[in-house]
Chimera marker file (.cmm) of the C-alpha trace (Angstrom):
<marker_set name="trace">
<marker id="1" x="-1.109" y="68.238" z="17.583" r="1" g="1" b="0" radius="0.5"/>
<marker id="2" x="0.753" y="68.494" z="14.306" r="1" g="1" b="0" radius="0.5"/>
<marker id="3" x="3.813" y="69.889" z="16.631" r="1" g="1" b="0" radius="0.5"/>
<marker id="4" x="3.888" y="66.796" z="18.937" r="1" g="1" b="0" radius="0.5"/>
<marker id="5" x="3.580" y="64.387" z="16.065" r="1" g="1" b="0" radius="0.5"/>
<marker id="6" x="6.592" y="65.741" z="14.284" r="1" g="1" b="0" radius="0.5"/>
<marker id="7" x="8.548" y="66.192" z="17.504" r="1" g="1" b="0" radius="0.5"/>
<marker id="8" x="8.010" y="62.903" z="17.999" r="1" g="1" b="0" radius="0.5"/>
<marker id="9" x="8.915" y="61.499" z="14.550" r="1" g="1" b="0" radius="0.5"/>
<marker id="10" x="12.345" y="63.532" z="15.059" r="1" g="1" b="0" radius="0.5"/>
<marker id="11" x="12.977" y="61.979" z="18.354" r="1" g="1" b="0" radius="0.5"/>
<marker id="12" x="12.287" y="58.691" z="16.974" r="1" g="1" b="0" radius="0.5"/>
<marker id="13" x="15.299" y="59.580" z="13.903" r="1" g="1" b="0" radius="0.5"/>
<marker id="14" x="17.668" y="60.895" z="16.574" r="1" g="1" b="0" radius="0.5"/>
<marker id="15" x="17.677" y="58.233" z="19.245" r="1" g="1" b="0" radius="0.5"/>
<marker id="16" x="17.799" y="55.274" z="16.074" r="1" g="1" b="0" radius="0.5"/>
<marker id="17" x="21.159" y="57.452" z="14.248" r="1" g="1" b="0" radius="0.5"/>
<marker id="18" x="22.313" y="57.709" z="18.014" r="1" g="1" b="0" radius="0.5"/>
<marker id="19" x="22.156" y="54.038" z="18.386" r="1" g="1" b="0" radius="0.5"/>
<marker id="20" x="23.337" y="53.194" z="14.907" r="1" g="1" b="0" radius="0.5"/>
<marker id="21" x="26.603" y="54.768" z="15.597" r="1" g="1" b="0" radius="0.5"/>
<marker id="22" x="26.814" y="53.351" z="18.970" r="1" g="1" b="0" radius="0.5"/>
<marker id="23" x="26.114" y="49.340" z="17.291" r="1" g="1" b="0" radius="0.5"/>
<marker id="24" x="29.024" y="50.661" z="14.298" r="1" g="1" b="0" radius="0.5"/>
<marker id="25" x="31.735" y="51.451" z="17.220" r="1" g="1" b="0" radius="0.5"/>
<marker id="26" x="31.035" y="47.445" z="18.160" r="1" g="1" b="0" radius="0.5"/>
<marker id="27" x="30.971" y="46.263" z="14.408" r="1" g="1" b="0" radius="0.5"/>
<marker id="28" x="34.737" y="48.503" z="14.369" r="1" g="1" b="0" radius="0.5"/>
<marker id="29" x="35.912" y="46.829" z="17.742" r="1" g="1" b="0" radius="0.5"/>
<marker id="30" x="34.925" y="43.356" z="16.417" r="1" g="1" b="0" radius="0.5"/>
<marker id="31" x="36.577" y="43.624" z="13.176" r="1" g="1" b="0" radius="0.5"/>
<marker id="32" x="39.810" y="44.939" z="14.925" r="1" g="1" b="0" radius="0.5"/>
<marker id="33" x="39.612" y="41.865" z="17.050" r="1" g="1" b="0" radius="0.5"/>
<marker id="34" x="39.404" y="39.431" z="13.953" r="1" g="1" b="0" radius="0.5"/>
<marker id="35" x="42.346" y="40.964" z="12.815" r="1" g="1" b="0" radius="0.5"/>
<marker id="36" x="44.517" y="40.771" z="15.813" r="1" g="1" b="0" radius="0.5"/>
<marker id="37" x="43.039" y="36.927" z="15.899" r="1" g="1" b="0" radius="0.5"/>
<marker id="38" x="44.274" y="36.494" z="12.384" r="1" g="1" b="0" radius="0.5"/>
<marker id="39" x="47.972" y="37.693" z="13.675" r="1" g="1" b="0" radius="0.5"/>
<marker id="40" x="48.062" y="35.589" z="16.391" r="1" g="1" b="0" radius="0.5"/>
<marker id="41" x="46.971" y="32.663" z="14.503" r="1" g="1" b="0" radius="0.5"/>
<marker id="42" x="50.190" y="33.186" z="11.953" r="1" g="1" b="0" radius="0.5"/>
<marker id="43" x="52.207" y="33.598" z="14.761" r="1" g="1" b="0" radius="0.5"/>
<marker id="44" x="51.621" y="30.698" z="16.668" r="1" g="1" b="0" radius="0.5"/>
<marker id="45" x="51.850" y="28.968" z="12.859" r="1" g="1" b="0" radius="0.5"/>
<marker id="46" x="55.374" y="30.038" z="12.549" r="1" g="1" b="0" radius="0.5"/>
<marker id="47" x="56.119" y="29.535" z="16.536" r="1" g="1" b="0" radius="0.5"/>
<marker id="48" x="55.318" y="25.879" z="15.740" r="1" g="1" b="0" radius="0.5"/>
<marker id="49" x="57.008" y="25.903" z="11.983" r="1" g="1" b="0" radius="0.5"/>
<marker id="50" x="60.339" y="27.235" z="13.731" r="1" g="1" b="0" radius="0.5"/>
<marker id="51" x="59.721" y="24.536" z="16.649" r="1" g="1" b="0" radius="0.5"/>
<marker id="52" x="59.485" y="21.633" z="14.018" r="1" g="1" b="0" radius="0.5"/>
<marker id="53" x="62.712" y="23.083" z="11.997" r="1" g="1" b="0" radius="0.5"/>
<marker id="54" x="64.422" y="22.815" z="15.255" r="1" g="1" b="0" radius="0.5"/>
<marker id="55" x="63.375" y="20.018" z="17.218" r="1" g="1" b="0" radius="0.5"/>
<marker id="56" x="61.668" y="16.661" z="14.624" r="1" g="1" b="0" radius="0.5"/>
<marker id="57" x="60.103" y="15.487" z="17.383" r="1" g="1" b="0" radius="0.5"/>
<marker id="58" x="58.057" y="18.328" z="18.114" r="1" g="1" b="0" radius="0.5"/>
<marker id="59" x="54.144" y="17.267" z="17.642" r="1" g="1" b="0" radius="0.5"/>
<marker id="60" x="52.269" y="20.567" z="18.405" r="1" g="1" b="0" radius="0.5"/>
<marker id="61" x="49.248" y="20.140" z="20.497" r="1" g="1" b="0" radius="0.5"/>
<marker id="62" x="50.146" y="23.378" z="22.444" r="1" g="1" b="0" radius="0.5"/>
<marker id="63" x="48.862" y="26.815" z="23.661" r="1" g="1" b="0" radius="0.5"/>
<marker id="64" x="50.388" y="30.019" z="24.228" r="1" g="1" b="0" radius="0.5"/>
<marker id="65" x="48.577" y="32.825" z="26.202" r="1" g="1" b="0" radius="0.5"/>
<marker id="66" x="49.601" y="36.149" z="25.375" r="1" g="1" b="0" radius="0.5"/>
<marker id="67" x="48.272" y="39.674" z="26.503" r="1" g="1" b="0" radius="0.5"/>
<marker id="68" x="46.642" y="40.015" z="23.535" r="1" g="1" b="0" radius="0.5"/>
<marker id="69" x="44.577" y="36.653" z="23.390" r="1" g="1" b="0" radius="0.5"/>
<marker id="70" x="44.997" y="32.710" z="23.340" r="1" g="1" b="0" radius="0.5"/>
<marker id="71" x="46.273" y="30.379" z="20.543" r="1" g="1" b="0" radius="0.5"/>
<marker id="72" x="46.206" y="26.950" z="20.380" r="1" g="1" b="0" radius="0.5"/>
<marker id="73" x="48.421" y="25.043" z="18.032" r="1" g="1" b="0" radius="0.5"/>
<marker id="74" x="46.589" y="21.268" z="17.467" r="1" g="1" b="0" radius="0.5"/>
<marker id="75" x="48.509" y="18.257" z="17.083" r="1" g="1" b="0" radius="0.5"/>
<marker id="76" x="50.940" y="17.207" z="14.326" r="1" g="1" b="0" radius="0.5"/>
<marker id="77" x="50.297" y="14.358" z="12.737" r="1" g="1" b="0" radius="0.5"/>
<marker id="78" x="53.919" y="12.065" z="12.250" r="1" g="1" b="0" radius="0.5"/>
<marker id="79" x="52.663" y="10.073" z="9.581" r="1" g="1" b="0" radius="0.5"/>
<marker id="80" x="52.647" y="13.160" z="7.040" r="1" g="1" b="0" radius="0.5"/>
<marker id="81" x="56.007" y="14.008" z="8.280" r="1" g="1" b="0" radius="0.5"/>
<marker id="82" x="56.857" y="10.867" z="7.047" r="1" g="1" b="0" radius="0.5"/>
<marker id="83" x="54.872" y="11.174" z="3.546" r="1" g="1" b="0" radius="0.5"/>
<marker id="84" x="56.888" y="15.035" z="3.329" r="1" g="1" b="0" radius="0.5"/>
<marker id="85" x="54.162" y="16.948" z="3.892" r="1" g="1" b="0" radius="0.5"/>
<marker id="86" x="52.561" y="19.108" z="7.680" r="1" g="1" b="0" radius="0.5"/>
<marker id="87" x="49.647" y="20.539" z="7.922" r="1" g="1" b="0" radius="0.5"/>
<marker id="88" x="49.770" y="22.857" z="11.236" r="1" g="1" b="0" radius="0.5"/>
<marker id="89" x="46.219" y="24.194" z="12.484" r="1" g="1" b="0" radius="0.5"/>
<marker id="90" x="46.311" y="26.997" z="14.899" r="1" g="1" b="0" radius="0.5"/>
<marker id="91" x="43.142" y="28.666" z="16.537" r="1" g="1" b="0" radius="0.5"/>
<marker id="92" x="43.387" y="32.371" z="18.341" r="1" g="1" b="0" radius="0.5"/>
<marker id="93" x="41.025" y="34.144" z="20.463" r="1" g="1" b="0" radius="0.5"/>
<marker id="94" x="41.320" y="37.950" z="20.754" r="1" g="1" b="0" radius="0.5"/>
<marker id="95" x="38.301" y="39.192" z="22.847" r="1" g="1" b="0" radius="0.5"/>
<marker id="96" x="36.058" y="36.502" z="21.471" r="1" g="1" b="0" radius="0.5"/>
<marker id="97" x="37.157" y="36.962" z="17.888" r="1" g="1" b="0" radius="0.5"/>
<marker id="98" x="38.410" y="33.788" z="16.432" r="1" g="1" b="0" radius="0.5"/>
<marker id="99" x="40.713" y="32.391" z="13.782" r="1" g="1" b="0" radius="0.5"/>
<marker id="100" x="41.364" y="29.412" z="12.558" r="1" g="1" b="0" radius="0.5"/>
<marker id="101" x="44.345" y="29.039" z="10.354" r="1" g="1" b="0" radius="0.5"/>
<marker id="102" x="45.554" y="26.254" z="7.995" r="1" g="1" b="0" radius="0.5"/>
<marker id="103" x="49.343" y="26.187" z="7.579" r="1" g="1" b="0" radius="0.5"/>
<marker id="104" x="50.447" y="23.041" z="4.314" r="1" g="1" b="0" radius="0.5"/>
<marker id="105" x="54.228" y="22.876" z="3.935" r="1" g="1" b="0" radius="0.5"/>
<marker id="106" x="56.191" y="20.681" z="2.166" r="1" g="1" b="0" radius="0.5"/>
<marker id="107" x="59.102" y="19.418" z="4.014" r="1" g="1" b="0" radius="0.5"/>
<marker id="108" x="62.520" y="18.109" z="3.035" r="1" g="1" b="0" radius="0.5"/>
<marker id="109" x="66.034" y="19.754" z="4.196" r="1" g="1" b="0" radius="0.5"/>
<marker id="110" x="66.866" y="23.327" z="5.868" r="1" g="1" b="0" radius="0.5"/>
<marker id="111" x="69.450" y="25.199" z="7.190" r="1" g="1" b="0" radius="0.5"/>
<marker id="112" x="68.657" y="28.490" z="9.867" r="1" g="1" b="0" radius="0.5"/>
<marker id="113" x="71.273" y="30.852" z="8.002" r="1" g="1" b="0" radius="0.5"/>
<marker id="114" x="74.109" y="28.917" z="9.160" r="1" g="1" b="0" radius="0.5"/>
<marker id="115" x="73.066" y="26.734" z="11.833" r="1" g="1" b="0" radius="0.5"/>
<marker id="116" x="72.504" y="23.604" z="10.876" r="1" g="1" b="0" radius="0.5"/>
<marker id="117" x="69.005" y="22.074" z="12.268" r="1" g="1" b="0" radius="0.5"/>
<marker id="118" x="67.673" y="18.798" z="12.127" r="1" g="1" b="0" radius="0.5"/>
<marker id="119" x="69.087" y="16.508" z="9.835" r="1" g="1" b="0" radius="0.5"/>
<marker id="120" x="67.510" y="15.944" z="6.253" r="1" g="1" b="0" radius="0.5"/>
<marker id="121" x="64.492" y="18.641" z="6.929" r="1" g="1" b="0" radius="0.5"/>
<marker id="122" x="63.884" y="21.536" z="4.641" r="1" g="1" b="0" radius="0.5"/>
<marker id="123" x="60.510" y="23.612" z="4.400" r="1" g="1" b="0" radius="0.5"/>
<marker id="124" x="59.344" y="24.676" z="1.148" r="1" g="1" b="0" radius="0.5"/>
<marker id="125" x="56.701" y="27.635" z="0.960" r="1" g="1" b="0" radius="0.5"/>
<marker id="126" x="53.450" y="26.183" z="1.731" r="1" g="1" b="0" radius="0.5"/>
<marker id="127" x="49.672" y="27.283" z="1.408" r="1" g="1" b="0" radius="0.5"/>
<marker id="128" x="48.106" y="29.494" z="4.280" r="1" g="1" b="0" radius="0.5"/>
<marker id="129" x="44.079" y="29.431" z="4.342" r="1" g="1" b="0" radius="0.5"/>
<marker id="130" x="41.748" y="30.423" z="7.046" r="1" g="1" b="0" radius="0.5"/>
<marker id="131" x="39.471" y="27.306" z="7.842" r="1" g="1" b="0" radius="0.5"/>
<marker id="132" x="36.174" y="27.213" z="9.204" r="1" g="1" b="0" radius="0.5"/>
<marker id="133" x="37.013" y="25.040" z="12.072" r="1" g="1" b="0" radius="0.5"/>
<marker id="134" x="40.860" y="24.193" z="12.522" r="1" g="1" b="0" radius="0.5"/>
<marker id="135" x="39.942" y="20.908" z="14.880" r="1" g="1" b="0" radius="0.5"/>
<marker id="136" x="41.477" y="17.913" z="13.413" r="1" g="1" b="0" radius="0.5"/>
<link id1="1" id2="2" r="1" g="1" b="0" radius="0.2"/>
<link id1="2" id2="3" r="1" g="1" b="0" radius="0.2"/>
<link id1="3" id2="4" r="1" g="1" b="0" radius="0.2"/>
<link id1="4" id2="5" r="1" g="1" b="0" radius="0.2"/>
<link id1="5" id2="6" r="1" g="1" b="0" radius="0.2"/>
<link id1="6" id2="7" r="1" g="1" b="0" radius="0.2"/>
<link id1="7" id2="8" r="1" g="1" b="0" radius="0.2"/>
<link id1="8" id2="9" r="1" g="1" b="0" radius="0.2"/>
<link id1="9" id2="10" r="1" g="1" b="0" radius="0.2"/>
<link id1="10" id2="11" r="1" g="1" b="0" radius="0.2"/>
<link id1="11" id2="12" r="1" g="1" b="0" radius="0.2"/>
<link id1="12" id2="13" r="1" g="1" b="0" radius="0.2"/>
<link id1="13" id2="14" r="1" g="1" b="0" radius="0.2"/>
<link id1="14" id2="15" r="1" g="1" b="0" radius="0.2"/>
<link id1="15" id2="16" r="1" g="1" b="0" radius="0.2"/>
<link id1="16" id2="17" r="1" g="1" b="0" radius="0.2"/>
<link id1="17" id2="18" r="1" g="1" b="0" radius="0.2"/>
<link id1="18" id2="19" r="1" g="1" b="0" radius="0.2"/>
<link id1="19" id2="20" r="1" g="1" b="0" radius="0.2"/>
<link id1="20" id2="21" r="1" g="1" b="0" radius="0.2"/>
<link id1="21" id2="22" r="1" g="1" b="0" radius="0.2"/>
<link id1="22" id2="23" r="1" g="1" b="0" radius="0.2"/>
<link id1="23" id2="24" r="1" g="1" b="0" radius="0.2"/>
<link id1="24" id2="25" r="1" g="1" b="0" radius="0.2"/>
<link id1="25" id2="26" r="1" g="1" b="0" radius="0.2"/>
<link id1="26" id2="27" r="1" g="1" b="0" radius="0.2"/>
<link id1="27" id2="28" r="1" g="1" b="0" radius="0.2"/>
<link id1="28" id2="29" r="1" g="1" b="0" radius="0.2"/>
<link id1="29" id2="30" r="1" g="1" b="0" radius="0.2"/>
<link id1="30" id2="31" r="1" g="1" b="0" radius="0.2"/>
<link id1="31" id2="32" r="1" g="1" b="0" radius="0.2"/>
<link id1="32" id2="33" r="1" g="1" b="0" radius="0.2"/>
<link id1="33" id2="34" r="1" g="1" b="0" radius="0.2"/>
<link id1="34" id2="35" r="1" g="1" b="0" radius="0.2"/>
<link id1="35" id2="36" r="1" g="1" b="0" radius="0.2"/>
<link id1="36" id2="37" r="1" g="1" b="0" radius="0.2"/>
<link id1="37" id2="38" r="1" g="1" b="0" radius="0.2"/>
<link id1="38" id2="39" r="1" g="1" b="0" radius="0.2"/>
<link id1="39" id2="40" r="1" g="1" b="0" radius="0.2"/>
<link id1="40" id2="41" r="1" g="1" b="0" radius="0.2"/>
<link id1="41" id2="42" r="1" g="1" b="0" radius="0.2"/>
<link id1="42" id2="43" r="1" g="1" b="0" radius="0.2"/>
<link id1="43" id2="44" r="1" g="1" b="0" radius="0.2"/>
<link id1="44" id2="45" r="1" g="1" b="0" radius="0.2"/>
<link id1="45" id2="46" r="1" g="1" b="0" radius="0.2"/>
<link id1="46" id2="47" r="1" g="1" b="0" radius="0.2"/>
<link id1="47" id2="48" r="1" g="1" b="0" radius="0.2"/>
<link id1="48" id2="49" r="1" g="1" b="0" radius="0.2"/>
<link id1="49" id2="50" r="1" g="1" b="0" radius="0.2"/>
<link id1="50" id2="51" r="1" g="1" b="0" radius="0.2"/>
<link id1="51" id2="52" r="1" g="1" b="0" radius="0.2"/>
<link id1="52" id2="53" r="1" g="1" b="0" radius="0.2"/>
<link id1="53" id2="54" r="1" g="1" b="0" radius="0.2"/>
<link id1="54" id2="55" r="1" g="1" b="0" radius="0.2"/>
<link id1="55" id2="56" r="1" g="1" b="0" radius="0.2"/>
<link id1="56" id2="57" r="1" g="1" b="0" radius="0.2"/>
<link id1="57" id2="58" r="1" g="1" b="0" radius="0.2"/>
<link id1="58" id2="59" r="1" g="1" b="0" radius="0.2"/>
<link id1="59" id2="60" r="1" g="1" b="0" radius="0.2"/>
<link id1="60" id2="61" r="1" g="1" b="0" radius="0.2"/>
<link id1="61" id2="62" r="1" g="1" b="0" radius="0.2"/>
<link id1="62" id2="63" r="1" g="1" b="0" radius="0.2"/>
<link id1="63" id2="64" r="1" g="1" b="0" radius="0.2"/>
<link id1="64" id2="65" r="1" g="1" b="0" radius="0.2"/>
<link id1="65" id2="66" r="1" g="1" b="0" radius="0.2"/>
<link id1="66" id2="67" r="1" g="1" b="0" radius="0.2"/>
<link id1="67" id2="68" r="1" g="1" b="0" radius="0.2"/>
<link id1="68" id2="69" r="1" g="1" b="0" radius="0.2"/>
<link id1="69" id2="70" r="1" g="1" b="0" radius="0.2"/>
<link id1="70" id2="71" r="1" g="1" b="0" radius="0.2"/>
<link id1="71" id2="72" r="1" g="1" b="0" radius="0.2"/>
<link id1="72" id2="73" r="1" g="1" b="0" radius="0.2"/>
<link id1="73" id2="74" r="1" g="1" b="0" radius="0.2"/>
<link id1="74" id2="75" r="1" g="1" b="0" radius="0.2"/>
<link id1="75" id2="76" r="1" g="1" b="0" radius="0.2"/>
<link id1="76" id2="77" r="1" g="1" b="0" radius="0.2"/>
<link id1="77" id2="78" r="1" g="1" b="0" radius="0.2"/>
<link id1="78" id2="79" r="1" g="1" b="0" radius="0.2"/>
<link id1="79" id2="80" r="1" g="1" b="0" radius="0.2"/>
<link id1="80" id2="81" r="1" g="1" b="0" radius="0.2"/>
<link id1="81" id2="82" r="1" g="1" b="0" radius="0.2"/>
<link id1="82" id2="83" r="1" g="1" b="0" radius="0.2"/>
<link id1="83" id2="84" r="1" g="1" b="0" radius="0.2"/>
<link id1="84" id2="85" r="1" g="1" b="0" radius="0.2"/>
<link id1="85" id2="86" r="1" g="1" b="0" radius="0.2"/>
<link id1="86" id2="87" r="1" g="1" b="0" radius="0.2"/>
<link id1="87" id2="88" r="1" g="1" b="0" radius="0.2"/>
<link id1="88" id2="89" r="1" g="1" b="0" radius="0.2"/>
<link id1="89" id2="90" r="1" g="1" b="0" radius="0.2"/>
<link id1="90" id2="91" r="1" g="1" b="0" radius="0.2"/>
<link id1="91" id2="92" r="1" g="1" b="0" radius="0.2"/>
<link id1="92" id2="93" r="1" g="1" b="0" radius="0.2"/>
<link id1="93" id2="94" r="1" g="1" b="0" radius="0.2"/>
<link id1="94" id2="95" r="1" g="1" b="0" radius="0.2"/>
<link id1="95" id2="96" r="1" g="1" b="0" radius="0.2"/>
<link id1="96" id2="97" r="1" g="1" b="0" radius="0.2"/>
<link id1="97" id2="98" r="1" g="1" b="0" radius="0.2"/>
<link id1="98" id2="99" r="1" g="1" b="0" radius="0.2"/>
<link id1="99" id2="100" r="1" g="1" b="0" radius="0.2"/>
<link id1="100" id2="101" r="1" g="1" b="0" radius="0.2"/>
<link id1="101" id2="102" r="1" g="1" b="0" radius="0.2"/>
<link id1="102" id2="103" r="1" g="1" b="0" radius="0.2"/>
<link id1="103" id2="104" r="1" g="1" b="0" radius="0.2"/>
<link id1="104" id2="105" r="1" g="1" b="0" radius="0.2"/>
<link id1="105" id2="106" r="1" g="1" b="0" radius="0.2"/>
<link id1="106" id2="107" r="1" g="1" b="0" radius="0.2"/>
<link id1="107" id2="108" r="1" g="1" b="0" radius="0.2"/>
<link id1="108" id2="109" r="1" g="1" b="0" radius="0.2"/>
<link id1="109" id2="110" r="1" g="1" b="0" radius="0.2"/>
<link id1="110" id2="111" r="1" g="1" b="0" radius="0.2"/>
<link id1="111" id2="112" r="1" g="1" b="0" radius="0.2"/>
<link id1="112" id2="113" r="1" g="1" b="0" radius="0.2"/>
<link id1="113" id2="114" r="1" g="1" b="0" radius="0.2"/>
<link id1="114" id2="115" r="1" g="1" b="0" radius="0.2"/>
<link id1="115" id2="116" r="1" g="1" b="0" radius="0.2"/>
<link id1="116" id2="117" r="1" g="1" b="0" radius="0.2"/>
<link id1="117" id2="118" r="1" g="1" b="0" radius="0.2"/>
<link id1="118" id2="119" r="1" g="1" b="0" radius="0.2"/>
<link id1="119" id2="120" r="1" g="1" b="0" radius="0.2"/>
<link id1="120" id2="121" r="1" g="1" b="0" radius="0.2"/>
<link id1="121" id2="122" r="1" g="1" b="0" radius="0.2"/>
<link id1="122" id2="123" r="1" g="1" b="0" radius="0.2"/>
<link id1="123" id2="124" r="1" g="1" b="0" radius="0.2"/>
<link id1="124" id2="125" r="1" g="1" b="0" radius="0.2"/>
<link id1="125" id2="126" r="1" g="1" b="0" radius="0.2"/>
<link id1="126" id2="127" r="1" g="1" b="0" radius="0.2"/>
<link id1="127" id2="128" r="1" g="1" b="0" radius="0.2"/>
<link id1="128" id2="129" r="1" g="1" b="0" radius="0.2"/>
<link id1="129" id2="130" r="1" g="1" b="0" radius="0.2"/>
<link id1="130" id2="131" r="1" g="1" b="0" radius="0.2"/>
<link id1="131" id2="132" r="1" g="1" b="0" radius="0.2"/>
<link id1="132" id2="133" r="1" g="1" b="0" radius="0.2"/>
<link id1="133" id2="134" r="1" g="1" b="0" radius="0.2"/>
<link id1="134" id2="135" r="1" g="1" b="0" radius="0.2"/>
<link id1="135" id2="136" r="1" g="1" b="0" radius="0.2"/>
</marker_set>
């Protein structure tokens, strides 16, 4: 009897370390995905940075689909282009991972090495911050 109970007992410890590392491989996968969200988020941040440095009238409200995942770049608001100051919000999805990213610049005059953009706009360094939700 003895015998069976401890058989038991070290059945029990093998099948819960055997799905313990089998729930870590998903914790590893998930955490790869954030980060892969997090790069995509910047990405699309600068995509619609280099956009606005180009083009004035550019507003955002887009979405790029990539191999890797979706990201959605949410409207620009023209009134704090006015006031010298954009806030771009991007979200990416990676494989249900998701990040939402925060992008504050200051804006005044710039040049793209020697090609001149739009008149009277230059970007300053800004803040970057993951946000909770990036919705306006």
């Amino acid at each position: 009897m003895a015998t069976i109970i401890i058989s038991l007992v070290l059945l029990v410890m093998i099948v819960h370390e055997g799905f313990a590392g089998w729930m870590t491989r998903f914790v590893v996968l998930g955490t790869e995905a954030k980060e892969q969200a997090n790069a995509l988020a910047e990405g699309c941040a600068d995509q619609a940075l280099a956009s606005l440095i180009t083009d004035t009238a550019y507003l955002g409200n887009t979405t790029s689909v990539t191999p890797a995942g979706t990201c959605k770049t949410f409207a620009i608001d023209p009134s704090q282009l006015a006031a010298g100051v954009v806030t771009i919000k991007t979200q990416a999805v990676v494989r249900d991972a998701f990040a939402n990213l925060e992008l504050l610049q200051s804006v005044n005059s710039i040049h793209l090495g020697s090609i001149p953009t739009a008149p009277n706009l230059t970007i300053t360094l800004g803040s970057w911050q993951e946000v909770p939700d990036a919705t306006p």
